[in-house]
Every structure is written in structure tokens, then in C-alpha cells.
N, C-alpha and C positions, 0 to 999 in steps of 0.2 A: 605408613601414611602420616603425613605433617600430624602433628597433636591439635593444630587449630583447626584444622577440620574433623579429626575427631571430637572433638568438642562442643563443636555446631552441629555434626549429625545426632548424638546426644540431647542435645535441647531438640532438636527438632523427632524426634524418637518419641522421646519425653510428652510432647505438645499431642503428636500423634495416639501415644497409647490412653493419653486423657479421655480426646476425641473422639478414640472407637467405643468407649465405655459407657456414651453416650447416644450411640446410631441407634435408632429406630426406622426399620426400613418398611413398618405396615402401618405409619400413622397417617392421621390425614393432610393434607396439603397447607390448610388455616394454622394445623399445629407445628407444621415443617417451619414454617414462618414467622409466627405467634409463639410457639411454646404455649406452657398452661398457665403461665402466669406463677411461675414455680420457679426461678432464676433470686437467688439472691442479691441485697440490693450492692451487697461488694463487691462479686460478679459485675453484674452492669454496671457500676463503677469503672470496671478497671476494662471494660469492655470500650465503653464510650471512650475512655484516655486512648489506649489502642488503637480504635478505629480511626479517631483524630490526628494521632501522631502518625505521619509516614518518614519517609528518609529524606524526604526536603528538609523536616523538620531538625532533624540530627544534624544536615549541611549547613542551612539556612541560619539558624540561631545562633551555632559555635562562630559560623561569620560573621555575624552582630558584636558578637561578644568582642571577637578577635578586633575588630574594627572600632571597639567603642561605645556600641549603640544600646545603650541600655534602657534607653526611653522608650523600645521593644517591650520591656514590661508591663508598660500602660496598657497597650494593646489586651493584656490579659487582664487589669480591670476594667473596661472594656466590656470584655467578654461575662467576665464573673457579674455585672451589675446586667445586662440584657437576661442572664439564662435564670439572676435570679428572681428577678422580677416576672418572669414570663412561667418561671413554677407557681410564681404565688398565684400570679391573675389566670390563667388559662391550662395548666397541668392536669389540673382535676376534669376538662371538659375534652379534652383528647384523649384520657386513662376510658375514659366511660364512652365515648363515643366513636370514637376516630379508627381505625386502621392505618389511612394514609394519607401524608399533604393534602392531597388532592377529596381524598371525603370533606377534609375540614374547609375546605375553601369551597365546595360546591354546597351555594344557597340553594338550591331548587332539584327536581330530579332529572335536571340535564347529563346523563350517564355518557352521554356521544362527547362532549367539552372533557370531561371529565378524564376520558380514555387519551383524545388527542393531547389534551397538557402534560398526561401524564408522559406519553411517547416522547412527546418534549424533555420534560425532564430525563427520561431514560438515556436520549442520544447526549446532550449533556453531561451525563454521571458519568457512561462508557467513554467517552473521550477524557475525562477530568482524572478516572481512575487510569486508564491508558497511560498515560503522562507519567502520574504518581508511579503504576509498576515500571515504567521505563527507566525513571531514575529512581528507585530502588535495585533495579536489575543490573545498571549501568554502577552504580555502586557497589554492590556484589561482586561485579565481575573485575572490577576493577582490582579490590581486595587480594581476588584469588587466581588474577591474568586467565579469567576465562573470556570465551569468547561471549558478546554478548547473547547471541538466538540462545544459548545453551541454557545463560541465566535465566531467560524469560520463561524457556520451557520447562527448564528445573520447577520456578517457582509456580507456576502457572498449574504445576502436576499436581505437584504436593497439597496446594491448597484445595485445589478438586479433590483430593481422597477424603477430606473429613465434608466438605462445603454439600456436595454432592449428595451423600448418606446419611449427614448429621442435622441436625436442626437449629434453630436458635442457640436453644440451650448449650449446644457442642461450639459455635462458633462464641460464644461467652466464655467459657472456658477456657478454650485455647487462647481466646483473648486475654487472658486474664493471667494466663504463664507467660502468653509474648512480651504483656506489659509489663514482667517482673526481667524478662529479658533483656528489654528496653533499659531497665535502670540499672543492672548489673553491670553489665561493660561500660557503662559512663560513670560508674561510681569506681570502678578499678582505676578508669583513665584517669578520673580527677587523684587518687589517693597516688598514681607514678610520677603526678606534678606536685604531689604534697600537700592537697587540700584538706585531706583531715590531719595535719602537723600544725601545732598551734605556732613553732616558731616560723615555718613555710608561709603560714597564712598570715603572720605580723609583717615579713616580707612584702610579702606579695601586695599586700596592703599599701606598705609604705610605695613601693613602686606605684601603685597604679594612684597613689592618690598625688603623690608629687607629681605624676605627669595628667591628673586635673578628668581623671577618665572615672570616677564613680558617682558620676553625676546620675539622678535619675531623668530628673526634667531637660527638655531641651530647654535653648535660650529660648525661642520664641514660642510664646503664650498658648496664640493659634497652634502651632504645629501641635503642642500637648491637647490641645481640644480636638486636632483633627485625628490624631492616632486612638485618646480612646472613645471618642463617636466612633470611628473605624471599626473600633474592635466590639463595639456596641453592635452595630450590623452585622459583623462578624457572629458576632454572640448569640444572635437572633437568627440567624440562618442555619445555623450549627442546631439550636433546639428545634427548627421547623422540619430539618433533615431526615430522610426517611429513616437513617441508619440509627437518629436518636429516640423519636418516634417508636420505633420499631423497639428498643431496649423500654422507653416507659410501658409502653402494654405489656412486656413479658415482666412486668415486677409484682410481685405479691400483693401490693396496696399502695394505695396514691401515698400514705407517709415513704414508703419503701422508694417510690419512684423518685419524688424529693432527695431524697436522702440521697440517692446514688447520683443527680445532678450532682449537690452539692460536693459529692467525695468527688466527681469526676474533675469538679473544678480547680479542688483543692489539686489533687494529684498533675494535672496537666500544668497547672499553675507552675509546683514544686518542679516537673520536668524541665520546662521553659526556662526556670532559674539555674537549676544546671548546668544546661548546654550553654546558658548564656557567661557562666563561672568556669566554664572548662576554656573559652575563645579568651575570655579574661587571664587564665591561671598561662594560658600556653603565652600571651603575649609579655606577662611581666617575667619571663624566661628569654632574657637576655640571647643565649645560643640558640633557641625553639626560633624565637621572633629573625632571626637575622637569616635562617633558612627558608621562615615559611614568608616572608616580607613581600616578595615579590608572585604570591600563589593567586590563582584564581580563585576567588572566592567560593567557586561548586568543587573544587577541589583539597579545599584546605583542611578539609574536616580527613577523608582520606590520609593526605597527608601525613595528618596528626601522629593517625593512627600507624603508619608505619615507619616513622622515627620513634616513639615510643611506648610500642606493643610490642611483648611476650606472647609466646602462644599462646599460652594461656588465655590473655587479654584480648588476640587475635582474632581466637575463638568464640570467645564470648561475643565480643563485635558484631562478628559476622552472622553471629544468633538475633543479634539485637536487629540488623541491618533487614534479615530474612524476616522474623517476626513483625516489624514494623511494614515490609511490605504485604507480608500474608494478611493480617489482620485489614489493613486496606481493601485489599480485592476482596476478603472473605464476606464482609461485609457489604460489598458493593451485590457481590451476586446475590446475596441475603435480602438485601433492601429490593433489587431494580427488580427480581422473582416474586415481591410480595407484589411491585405496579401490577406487573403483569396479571397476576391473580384476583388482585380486587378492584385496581380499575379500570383493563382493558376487558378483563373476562371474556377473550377470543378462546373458544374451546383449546382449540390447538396447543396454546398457550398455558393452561391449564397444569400440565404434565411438569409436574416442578425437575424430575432430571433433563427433560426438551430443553427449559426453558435457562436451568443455567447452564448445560453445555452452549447453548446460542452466545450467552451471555460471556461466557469464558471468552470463546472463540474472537468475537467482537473487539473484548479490551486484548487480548495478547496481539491482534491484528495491528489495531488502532498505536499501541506500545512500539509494535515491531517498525511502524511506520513514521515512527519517533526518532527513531535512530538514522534516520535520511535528511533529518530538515534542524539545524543548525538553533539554536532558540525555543524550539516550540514549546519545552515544556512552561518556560517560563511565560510566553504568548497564550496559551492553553490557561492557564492557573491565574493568570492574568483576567481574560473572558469569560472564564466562571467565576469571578466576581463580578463582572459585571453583568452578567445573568442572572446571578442571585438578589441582584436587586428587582429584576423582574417578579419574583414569586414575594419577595418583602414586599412591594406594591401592592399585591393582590392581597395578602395577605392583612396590610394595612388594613384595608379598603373592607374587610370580610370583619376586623374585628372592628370595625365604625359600623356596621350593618345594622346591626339595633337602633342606632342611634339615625343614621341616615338611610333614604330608601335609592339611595344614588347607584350603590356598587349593586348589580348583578351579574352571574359568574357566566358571560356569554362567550363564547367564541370570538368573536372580535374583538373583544376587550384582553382576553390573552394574547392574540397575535399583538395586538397593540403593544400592549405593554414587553413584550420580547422581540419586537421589529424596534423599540427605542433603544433596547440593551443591543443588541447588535450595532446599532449606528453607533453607539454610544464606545462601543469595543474601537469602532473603526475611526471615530471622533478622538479620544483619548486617549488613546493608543499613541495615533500617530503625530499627535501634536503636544499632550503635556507629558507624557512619559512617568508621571506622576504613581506612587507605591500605591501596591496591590489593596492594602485595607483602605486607602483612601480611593479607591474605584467603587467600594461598597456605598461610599458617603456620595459622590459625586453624580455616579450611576443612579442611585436609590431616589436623589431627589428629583432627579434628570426625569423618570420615570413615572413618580411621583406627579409631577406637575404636567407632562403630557398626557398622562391617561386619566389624570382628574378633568383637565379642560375635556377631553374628546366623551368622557363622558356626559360633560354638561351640556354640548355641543351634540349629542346623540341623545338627550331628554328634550333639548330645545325642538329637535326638528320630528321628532316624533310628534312632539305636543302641535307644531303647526302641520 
């Protein structure tokens, strides 16, 4: 057998025999979900980095880098100033009360709203994670010339044996070695381009700074205001997520919950720089650069990897590659199995193995129908940000409640506000073409300003 797939069955061995050491197969359903509030805040650190980072991320950023674009950074603070802000004001009243988005946004005991926004967001996550396992799968196979149905149902398998019988606390865990997997094979790759060589890196230096490419700021002003607002929304959607959500309630104590924001930030941050220093290291290589020149940029990352992997390094990859999509869906079934239990509460639904096999099933369909249609993942990834501006609205609106008696959480007001995101997909889309974190900006206020009027506009005519 190749040794790089020995290597990858190893990690994945490894991730597995964690995971069973954790199964509880007669707890209750709130605990399947929640845990006891017994998860370490390192743990959910490394859980949160994990679940954030998929194989876009791995493709997407070493493109940046390779191309230039380092004012990608911004983007992550951005992020690091929304998640910190929004621990200090509002952490402590979701550790104590919340379960899910949808408790904290519902003012009243509207339970019927509550269910349907939720279903909303479900059919959203299911197609967003769809997308994410496609090109993780499509990445995989590519690796190791499988076909792709094979990749999807490999990983598809695997993740069910621990997701399935394990709990929170299990998919933390495993989260928590994939994340270590994650940095493993990128720290190999950057050390065969010479990044930790101090003479490699005076090099490298000197190249990339005569040709005028370590610049952080772009030229224009705007565009650095519009990347990290972007990543602002970015950053605020990311802490309103079920999947993050779901990691504060299972931490020890609201400092514990803090704390693993913070480490999560730090560490995705340190990732980002990475992949963005490996697209860098590969391009001031002279013979790398004049191969990979003409690469498509969903491909270049591949690439990389096999003009300059060992098995060794091959292997580890492909750990990194599987890891990052596992921890994706694990999470996904994690989160959209909590909607289902606390705010759709349809008996039927109840039954946590029912509900993530449905859930499985869904995203490997949705994935598999991914590989028919030219684009879409980027289309897909695209219109979930601009959906996520939908729930920043509402969300808005729910933390001005105190202050104003304008938002209530009615049904019409959420169609409203995700019938703007919709247009807004098909408005945007087709005519400014404009980057994915700048759809958070664009979308947010877009949405922002039609569901404030329609509300004023629904106080006015009640009142006559």
C-alpha cells in the first residue's frame, strides 16, 4: 500500500479511537447536543478553528497569497474585533439562556416563527455544508485519482461512526486532533520551501519585496474599510452560528467560554497567515512560479502539493484535507440536530439517530449534485452570505429591543427580511460580481433598510 495512505488511515485511526472513548449511547438527547458543560476551553478552541476552516480555506488563501493579496488579512481583523466585542456585550446572556439562534432572537412565545426560521436556516446550512463536503471530496479525490461518489461516501461514512454515537464532547475532540492535522501538513509544506531557514527566508524576502508584494494595505482607503467591515459581519455571523453557540454552552464557565473565542481567534488568525506565507513562499521560487503560472486558481493549491510532496507529506495532507472536511459536516449534523430538537420539537424529529441520518443523507445528496453544475460551489458560498445578512438583521433589530419597541419577531418580518436576501443574491450576483465578504456589507445594509421601513410601514397602518 502507497505509505501516504498509510499515513492518512493512521490519523484517521487515531481521530476514530479518540472518538469511541467518548460514546455514550444511553444519554439524553439535550446532552447528545449540549454535553454537561464539561469540554475544555482548549477543546472548544480548537473545535471552533476546525469547524471554520474547510478545504476552501486551504485552496482559497494559498491563492491569495500566490496572487499577492495579502490585504486578506484585514478580513481577519475584521473578524477578531466583531467576535470580541460581541463576547464582552452579549456572551454571558446566551451562556445562561440561549440554546439556539433562534431562542435568542424570539421576543415573545411565538414557538410556530421560531420553528419555521429555524427550517430556514436548516435548508441553508444543508446546501452551504453540501458545497463545503463537495470540494473537500473533490479535493481528496483529486489527491489520490479516486473517483469522486467514492470520496463523498468514504467521508460521508466515516464521519457518521463517531457523529452518530458520540456527543458533543466526541465531536470536540476529534475536532481538536483534525485541527492539529490541519497545521501539520502545512507546516511540512512551508519547511520543503525553506520557511523555517533563516537564509531561505532573507531570500524570499528580498524577492518578494523587490517585486513590491508585502504590502498589507491595498492602495485604496475604501477598499481596506470595505474588507474589514466585511469581515466585521463576517465575524458576527460566525459568533451567532449554531456551531459556535453550541461550543459556548458546552464550556465550563462564561470566563472558559471567552477564553476559547479568544484562543479560536488567535489560532485561525495564525492559520490564515500560513496559507497565506506558503502561496507567498511558493511564488518567490523561481521554477515553482513558472509551472504553476498559468494554474487555476481552485487548483493551484493541489498542484503544490504534488510537485513538492513526499509521502510522507502526501499523507499528512490528505489527513489535513479529510480532517478539515470531517470536522465541517460533523459539526453541521451537530448544530442543524440541536434546530431540530429545540426549536422545531416535531416528535418524530426528536430521535437524534432519525434525525442525523435525514441530515446526512440531505448534504451527501445536495454535494453529489454539486458535481453536475459548473460553479456552484462558489454561487452557493456566495448566497450564504448573503442570507447571513438576513439573520444579522434580525438580530440587529432584537439587540435594539430594549431600547426600541419597533422589532417584533413575527413571521412576516422574517420572510421579509430573507425574500431581500434572495433578491439581493439575484441583484448582486448578476450585475456587480463583487467579493464574498463584501456581500455581507452590501446585503446587511440592503436588508437593514428594507425591513426597517416595512416595519415602520406595518406600525403605521395598524395604528390607522
Amino acid at each position: 500500500m502507497d505509505l501516504s495512505l498509510v499515513i492518512c488511515f493512521f490519523s484517521l485511526a487515531l481521530m476514530l479511537i479518540f472518538a469511541i472513548k467518548t460514546f455514550n449511547f444511553d444519554q439524553p438527547t439535550e446532552e447528545h447536543f449540549l454535553s454537561h458543560k464539561d469540554i475544555s476551553f482548549v477543546n472548544l478552541a480548537l473545535s471552533l478553528t476546525a469547524t471554520e476552516t474547510s478545504t476552501i480555506t486551504f485552496v482559497g488563501i494559498t491563492s491569495l497569497g500566490f496572487y499577492g493579496q495579502n490585504s486578506f488579512l484585514l478580513l481577519y481583523f475584521g473578524v477578531a474585533l466583531a467576535r470580541l466585542s460581541l463576547s464582552h456585550y452579549i456572551l454571558s446572556d446566551i451562556y445562561n439562556n440561549y440554546n439556539t439562534l433562534f431562542d435568542y432572537l424570539r421576543s415573545n412565545n411565538n414557538l410556530t416563527v421560531q420553528s419555521i426560521h429555524s427550517c430556514i436556516n436548516i435548508l441553508i446550512k444543508i446546501i452551504i455544508v453540501g458545497a463545503k463536503l463537495y470540494a473537500g471530496s473533490l479535493l481528496f479525490s483529486n489527491l489520490l485519482n479516486y473517483p469522486l461518489l467514492y470520496s463523498i461516501a468514504g467521508i460521508v461514512f466515516l464521519t457518521s461512526l463517531y457523529s452518530l454515537f458520540g456527543n458533543l464532547k466526541t465531536i470536540a475532540i476529534t475536532d481538536s486532533l483534525q485541527c492539529l492535522f490541519m497545521f501539520l501538513p502545512l507546516l511540512f509544506l512551508l519547511n520543503e520551501l525553506g520557511a523555517f531557514s533563516l537564509e531561505e527566508v532573507n531570500k524570499t524576502y528580498s524577492v518578494l519585496s523587490h517585486a513590491k508584494r508585502l504590502h498589507l494595505f491595498e492602495s485604496s482607503f475604501i477598499n481596506n474599510i470595505a474588507i474589514i467591515l466585511g469581515g466585521f459581519f463576517y465575524g458576527s455571523f460566525l459568533f451567532f452560528d449554531q456551531d459556535s453557540i453550541q461550543r459556548i454552552k458546552a464550556a465550563k464557565n462564561i470566563k472558559e467560554a471567552k477564553i476559547s473565542i479568544y484562543l479560536s481567534i488567535a489560532i485561525s488568525s495564525l492559520l490564515a497567515f500560513f496559507f497565506l506565507s506558503l502561496g507567498q513562499f511558493v511564488w518567490a521560487q523561481e521554477p515553482l512560479r513558472a509551472q504553476l503560472q498559468n494554474a487555476h486558481s481552485d487548483y493551484l493549491f493541489t498542484q503544490i502539493v504534488n510537485l513538492k510532496s513526499t509521502h510522507i507529506l502526501k499523507g499528512l495532507m490528505l489527513a489535513g484535507v479529510l480532517a478539515s472536511t470531517m470536522s465541517t459536516l460533523d459539526s453541521a449534523i451537530s448544530s442543524i440536530g440541536l434546530n431540530f430538537y429545540n426549536d422545531i420539537k416535531q416528535k418524530k424529529l426528536q430521535n437524534k439517530f432519525l434525525t442525523s441520518f435525514i441530515i446526512l443523507v440531505l448534504i451527501s445528496l445536495f454535494s453529489y449534485i454539486c458535481s453536475y453544475y459548473d460553479g456552484i460551489v462558489y454561487f452557493v458560498l456566495n448566497a450564504g452570505s448573503y442570507f447571513a445578512a438576513g439573520f444579522l438583521t434580525l438580530i440587529t433589530f432584537r439587540l435594539l429591543s430594549h431600547k426600541s419597541k419597533i422589532y417584533n419577531y413575527k413571521l412576516d418580518v422574517v420572510l421579509v427580511s430573507h425574500t431581500i436576501c434572495l433578491l439581493s443574491v439575484i441583484v448582486y450576483s448578476d450585475f456587480y460580481h463583487q467579493k464574498w465578504y463584501s456581500n455581507y456589507v452590501s446585503s446587511y445594509f440592503t436588508t437593514l433598510l428594507f425591513v426597517y421601513l416595512y416595519l415602520r410601514i406595518r406600525i403605521k397602518w395598524l395604528a390607522d
